[in-house]
C-alpha positions, 0 to 999 in steps of 0.5 A: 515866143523865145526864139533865138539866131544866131547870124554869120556871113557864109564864106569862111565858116571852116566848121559848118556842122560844128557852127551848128552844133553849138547854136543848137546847144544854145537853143539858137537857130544858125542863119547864114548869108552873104553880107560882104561886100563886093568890093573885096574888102573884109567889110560888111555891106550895110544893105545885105546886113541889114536885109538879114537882120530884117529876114531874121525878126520876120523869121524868129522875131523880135530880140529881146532886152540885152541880158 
C-alpha cells in the first residue's frame, strides 16, 4: 500500500479546503490535530506529536525510503 499523509497542527490553518486541495493533488490524505503545547508557547508537544504520528502509521502505514 502507497498511502501517503500529510500532517499539520489544526490551529492556524487559514485555508482548510485549499490545505486540502492540494494534499489531494499529491495523492496525500490531510490528517489535523492538536500537537501544541499547552503552555502557549509555538512548540510541539512531544506526546501529541508522537501520538499522530503513531495514528497516522496504524492509519495509512508505514513510510517509505525518503525519495
Amino acid at each position: 500500500m502507497d498511502e501517503r499523509a500529510v500532517t499539520g497542527g489544526a490551529f492556524g490553518v487559514a485555508d482548510l479546503t485549499g490545505l486540502e486541495k492540494a494534499a489531494e493533488r499529491m495523492g496525500a490524505a490531510l490528517v489535523l490535530g492538536s500537537v501544541a503545547r499547552s503552555d502557549g508557547t509555538p512548540r510541539h508537544d512531544p506526546e501529541l506529536l508522537a501520538a499522530a504520528y503513531d495514528r497516522i502509521f496504524r492509519t495509512h502505514g508505514r513510510i517509505g525510503a525518503w525519495r
